[in-house]
C-alpha positions in Angstrom: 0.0 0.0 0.0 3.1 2.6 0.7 4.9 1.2 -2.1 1.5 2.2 -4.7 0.9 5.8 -2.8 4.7 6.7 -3.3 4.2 5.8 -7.0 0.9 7.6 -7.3 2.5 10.6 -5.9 5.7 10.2 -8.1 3.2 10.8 -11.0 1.4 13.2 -9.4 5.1 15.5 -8.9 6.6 14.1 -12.1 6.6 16.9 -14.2 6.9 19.6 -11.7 10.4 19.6 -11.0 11.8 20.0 -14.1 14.6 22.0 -15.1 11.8 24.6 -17.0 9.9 24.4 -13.9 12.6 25.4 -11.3 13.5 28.3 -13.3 9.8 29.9 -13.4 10.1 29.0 -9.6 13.3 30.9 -8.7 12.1 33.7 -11.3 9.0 34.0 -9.7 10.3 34.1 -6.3 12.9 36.7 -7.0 10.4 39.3 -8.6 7.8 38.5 -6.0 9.3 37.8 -2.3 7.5 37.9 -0.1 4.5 37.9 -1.6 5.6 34.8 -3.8 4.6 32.2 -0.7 1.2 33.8 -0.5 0.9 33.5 -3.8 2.4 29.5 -4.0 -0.3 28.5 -1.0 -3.0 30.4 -3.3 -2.2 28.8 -6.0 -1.6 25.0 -4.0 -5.3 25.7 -3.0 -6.8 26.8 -6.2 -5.6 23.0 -7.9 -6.6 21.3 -4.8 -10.3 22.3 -5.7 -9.7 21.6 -9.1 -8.7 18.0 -8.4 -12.5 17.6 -7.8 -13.2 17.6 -11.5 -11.1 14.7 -11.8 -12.7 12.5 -8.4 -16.4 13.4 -10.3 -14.8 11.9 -13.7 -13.2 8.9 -12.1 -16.4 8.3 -9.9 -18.2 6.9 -13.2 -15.3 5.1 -14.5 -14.3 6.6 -17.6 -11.0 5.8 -17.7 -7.9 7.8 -18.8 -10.0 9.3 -21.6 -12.6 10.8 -19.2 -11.8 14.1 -19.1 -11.7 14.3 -23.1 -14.7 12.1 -23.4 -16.7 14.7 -20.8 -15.4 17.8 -23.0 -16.9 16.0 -26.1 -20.0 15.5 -24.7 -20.4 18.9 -23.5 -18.3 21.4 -25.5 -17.8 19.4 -28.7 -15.0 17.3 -30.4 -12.8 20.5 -31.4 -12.7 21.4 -27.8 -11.7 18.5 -26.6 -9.1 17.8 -29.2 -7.6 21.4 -28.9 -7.7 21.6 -25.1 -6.9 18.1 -23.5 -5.1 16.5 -26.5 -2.9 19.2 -28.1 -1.8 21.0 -25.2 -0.6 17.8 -23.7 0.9 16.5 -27.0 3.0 20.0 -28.0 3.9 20.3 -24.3 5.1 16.8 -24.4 7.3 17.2 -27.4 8.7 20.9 -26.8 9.9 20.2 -22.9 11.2 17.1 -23.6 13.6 18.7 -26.7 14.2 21.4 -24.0 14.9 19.8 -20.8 16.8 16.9 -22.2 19.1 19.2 -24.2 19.9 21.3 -21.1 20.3 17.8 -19.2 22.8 17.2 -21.4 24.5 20.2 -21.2 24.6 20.0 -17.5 26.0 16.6 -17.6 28.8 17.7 -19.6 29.8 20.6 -17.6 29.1 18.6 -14.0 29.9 15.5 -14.3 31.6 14.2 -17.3 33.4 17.0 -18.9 34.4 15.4 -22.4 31.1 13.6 -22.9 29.2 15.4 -25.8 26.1 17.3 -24.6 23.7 16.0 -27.4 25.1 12.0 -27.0 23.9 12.4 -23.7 20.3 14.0 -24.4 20.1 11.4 -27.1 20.8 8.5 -24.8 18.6 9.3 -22.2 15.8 9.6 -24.6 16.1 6.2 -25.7 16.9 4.6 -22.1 13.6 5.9 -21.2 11.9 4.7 -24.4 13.1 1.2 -23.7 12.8 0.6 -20.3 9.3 1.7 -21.2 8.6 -0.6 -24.5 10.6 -3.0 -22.0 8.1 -3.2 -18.9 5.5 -0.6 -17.4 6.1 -2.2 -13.9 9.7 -1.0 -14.8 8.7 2.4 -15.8 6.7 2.8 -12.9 9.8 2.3 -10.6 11.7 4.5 -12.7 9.4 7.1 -12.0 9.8 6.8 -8.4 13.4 6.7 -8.5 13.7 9.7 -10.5 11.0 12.2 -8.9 11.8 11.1 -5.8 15.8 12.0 -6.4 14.8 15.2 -8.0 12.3 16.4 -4.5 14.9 14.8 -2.1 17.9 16.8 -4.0 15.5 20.0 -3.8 14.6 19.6 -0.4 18.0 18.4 1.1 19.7 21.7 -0.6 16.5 23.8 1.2 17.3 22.4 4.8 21.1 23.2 4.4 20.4 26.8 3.3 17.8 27.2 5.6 20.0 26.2 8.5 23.2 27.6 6.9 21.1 31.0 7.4 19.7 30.1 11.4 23.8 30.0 12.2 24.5 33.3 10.8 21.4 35.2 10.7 22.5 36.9 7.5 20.2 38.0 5.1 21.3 39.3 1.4 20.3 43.0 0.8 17.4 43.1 -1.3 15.4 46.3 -2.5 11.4 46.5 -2.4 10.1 45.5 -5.9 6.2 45.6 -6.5 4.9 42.6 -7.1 4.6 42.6 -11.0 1.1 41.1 -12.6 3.0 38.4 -14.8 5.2 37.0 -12.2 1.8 36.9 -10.2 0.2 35.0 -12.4 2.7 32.6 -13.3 3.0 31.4 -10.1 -0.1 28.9 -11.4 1.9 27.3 -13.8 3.9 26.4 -11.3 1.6 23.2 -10.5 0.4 22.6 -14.3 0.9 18.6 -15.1 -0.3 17.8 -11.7 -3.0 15.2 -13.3 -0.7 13.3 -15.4 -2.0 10.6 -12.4 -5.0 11.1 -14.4 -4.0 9.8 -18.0 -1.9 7.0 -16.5 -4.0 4.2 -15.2 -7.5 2.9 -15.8 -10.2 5.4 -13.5 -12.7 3.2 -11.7 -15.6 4.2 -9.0 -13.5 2.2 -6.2 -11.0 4.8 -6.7 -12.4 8.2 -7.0 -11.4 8.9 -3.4 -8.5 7.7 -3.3 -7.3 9.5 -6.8 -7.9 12.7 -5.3 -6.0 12.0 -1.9 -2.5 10.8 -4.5 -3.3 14.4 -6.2 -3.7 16.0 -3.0 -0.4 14.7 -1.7 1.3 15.3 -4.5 0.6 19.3 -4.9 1.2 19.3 -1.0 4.7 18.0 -1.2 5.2 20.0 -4.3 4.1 23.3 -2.7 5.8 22.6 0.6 9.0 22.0 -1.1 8.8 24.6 -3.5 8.1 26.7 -0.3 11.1 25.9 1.5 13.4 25.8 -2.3 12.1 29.7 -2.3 13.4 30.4 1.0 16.5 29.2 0.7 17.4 31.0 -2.3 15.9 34.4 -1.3 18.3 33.8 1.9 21.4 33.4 -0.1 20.8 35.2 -3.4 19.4 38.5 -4.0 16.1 39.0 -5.5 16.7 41.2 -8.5 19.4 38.1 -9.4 16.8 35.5 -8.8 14.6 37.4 -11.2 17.0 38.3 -14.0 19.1 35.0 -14.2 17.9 31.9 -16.3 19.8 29.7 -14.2 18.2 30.7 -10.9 18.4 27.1 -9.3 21.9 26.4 -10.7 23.0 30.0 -9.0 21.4 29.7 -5.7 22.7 25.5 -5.3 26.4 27.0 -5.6 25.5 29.7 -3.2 24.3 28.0 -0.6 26.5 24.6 -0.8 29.6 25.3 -2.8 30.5 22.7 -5.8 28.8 19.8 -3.9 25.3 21.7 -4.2 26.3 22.5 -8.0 26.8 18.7 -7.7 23.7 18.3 -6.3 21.2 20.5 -8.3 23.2 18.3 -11.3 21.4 15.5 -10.1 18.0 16.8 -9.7 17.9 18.6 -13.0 19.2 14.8 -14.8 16.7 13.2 -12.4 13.7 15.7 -13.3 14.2 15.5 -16.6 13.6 12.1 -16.8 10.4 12.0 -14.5 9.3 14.8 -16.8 9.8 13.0 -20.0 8.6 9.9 -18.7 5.3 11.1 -16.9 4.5 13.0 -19.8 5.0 10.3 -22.4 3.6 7.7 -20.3 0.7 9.7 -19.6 -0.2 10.8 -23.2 0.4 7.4 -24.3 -2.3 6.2 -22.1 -5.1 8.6 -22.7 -4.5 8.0 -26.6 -4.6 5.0 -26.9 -7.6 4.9 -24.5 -9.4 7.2 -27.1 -8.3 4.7 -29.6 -9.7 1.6 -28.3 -13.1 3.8 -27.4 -13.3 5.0 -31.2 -13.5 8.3 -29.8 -11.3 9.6 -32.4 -12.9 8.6 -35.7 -9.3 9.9 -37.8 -6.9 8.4 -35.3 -5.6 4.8 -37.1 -6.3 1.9 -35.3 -2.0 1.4 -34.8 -2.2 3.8 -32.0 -4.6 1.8 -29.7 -1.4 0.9 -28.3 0.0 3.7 -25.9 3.4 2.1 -26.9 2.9 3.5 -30.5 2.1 6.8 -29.3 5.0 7.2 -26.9 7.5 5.9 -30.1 6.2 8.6 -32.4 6.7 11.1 -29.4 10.3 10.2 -28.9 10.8 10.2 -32.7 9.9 13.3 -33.0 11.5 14.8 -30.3 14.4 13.3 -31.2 14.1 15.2 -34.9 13.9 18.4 -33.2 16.6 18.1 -31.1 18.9 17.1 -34.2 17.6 19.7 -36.0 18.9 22.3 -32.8 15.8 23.7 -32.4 16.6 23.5 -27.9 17.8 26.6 -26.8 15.9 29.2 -29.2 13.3 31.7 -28.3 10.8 30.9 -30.4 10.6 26.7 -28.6 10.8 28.5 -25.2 7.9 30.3 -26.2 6.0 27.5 -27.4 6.6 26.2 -24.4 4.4 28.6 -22.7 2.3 28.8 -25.4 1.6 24.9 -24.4 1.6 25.3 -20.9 -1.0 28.2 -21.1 -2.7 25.9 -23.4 -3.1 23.6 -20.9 -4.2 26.0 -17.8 -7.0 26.8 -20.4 -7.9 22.7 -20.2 -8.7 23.4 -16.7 -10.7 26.1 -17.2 -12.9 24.1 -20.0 -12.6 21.3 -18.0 -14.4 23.2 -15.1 -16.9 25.1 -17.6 -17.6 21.8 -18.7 -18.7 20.2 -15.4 -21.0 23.4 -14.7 -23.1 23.5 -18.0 -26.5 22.2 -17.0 -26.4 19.7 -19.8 -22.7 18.1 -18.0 -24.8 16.0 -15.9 -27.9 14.9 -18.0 -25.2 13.9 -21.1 -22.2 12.3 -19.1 -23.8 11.4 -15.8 -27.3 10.4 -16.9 -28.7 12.3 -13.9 -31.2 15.4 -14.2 -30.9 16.8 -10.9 -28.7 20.5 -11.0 -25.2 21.2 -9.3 -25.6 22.2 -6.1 -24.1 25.5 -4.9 -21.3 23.6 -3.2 -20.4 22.4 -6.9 -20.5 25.3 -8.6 -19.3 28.0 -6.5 -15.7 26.3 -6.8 -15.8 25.3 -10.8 -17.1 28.4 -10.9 -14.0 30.4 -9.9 -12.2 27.8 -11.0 -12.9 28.4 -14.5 -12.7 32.4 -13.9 -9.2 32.2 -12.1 -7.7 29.8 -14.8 -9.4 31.6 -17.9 -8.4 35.5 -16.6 -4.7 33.9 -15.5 -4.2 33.0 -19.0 -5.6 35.9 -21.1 -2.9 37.6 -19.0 0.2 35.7 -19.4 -0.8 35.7 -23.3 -0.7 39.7 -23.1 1.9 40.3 -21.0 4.5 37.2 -23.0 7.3 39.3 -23.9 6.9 37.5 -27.6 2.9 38.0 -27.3 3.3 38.0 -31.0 4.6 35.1 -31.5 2.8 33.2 -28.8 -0.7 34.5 -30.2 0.4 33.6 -33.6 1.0 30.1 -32.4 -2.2 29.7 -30.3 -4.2 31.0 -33.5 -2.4 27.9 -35.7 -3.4 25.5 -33.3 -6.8 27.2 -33.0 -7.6 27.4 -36.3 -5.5 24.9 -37.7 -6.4 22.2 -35.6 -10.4 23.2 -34.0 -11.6 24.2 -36.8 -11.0 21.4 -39.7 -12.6 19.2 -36.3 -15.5 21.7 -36.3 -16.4 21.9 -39.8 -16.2 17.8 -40.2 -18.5 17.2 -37.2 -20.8 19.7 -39.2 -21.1 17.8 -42.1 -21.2 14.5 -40.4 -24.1 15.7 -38.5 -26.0 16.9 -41.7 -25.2 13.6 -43.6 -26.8 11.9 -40.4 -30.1 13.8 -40.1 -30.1 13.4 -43.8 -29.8 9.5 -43.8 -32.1 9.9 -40.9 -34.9 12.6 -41.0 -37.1 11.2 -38.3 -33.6 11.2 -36.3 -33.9 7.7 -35.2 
């Protein structure tokens, strides 16, 4: 029973401690300070309630495609297949080009010097491909092994600045910044990829309960570490640094433990990486082939019923862009956002979709409304997550080109989905005028 919580909450943390997402966190926590930790618990709070959504889907045992197959059902195919699919899939993709790529680069200049950064980013890609074509049950102890070396490594490197700072009492000099509205607001992407627990086993009524207690663990010891990782660097490194550097994590390990913390936030980025990677492929793999087997997806081919086929094509193409040199550029870093905001907007939907009047009578079968204990928190839900992203959108410093890319995947992808369910409909009532 320990052995299958630590694994659930391995998922559950999986992607939140990688390298990308200990940047935003030492960013955020320079430009906000103080204010950052009110902001974390806020934010901790705000998924907490959201993890409802996902109890309610798993209480009627829809499996890993739930969430898209309640979308559908409520908000249409296009929805569904922009919002929970997409986001998911071009998140996948561009952090793991990103994340490996600066893996690699921090193995080379950490640990093995003369060991070319790209070999290395290439190799761990296809370890964790084969270990996973190899044997889930392996992959699901690799998972624990690596998220729980990435939060060990963050939270060791905490308690030694943390005390470091008790001895001295020292304090950097730091100068009152207001908080700005972007780092505000980014301190909810923070927790996005949270319900990759979701995707990755088959839902069932027994365990609607317990699903939400593994997601409520995991954000706890994901916001109670990122807590104490935000301390420790504001102790050691001045804020305006924090803010301004992209290395935030790298700068405050040395700071605060010499070349063995460099040594150590080596570790946790290699380590975080790969429970990123792996959750993520995992995860999508899953919910795809899920869709597959439920012929949910009328133009996905019946090869990728197999979540193993999925998670190949992922890797493969991953593995094109990192040839290819796109890690490291603007314009994937902003398509990283772009995804990630992407995704905050799938809970917002997600939330929208549970509060339309006809979410019940089409997915649940039942005719009786929410109740004001239900709605009041999909409510704000929806509100906190759709105003949280029409702001990070405005304020991107490449808003161009991260509204240019939204649009693509809007138009290019939504609306081809749209306009076919449209004339399948029509043929339908045609075939079938008395709509029997």
């Amino acid at each position: 029973m320990k052995r299958q919580y630590a694994i659930a909450v391995a998922w559950v943390v999986g992607m939140l401690f990688a390298p990308d997402n200990l940047i935003l966190l030492g960013n955020s926590a320079g430009s906000l300070k103080v204010g950052f930790f009110f902001l974390l618990i806020f934010s901790m709070c705000v998924y907490i309630l959201h993890s409802r959504c996902y109890k309610n889907i798993a209480a009627f045992g829809q499996g890993p495609a739930g969430e898209f197959e309640w979308i559908t059902k409520t908000l249409g195919l296009a929805a569904a297949v922009i919002f929970s699919i997409a986001s998911r899939v071009l998140a996948a993709v561009f952090l793991a080009t990103a994340t490996l790529v600066a893996s690699g680069f921090v193995f080379n200049e950490v640990f093995v010097q003369r060991f070319p950064n790209f070999a290395f980013a290439f190799l761990m890609l296809g370890t964790l491909l084969t270990i996973n074509l190899y044997s889930r049950e392996l992959s699901r102890k690799m998972q624990l092994f690596l998220s729980g070396t990435a939060v060990a490594g963050i939270f060791v490197l905490s308690m030694i600045g943390i005390f470091q700072w008790l001895k001295t009492s020292e304090i950097v000099y730091t100068t009152t910044l207001i908080p700005p509205l972007k780092g505000s607001v980014s301190v909810l992407l923070l927790f996005v990829g949270f319900d990759l627990l979701t995707l990755s086993r088959n839902q069932s009524a027994d365990h609607a309960s317990s699903l939400q207690l593994y997601l409520l663990l995991g954000l706890c010891l994901a916001g109670t570490v990122f807590c104490f990782w935000g301390i420790a660097s504001l102790l050691h490194v001045p804020a305006e640094r924090l803010a301004g550097t992209t290395i935030p994590h790298i700068l405050a390990a040395k700071k605060i433990f010499g070349q063995p913390g460099r040594i150590i936030m080596g570790l946790v980025i290699i380590a975080g990486t790969g429970a990123a990677v792996n959750a993520l492929f995992m995860a999508i793999g899953g919910m795809i082939a899920d869709l597959g087997r439920k012929a949910m997806l009328p133009f996905l081919p019946r090869v990728f019923n197999r979540s193993l086929t999925t998670m190949i094509l992922l890797a493969l193409v991953t593995a094109i862009m990192m040839a290819l040199g796109v890690a490291g550029t603007d314009e994937l870093d902003t398509y990283i956002r772009g995804s990630l905001i992407l995704w905050l907007l799938n809970y917002a939907v997600l939330n929208l979709a549970l509060l339309l009047p006809g979410a019940r009578r089409r997915v649940q079968k039942v005719n009786a409304p929410l109740s004001w204990r239900q709605t009041v928190p999909h409510g704000t839900i929806f509100m906190l997550m759709l105003t949280g992203s029409v702001i990070l959108i405005t304020t991107d410093d490449n808003a161009g080109l991260l509204i240019r890319y939204l649009s693509i995947i809007f138009f290019g992808v939504g609306l081809p989905i749209w306009v076919g369910n449209r004339i399948q409909s029509r043929r339908r009532r045609s075939h079938n005028p008395d709509g029997r």
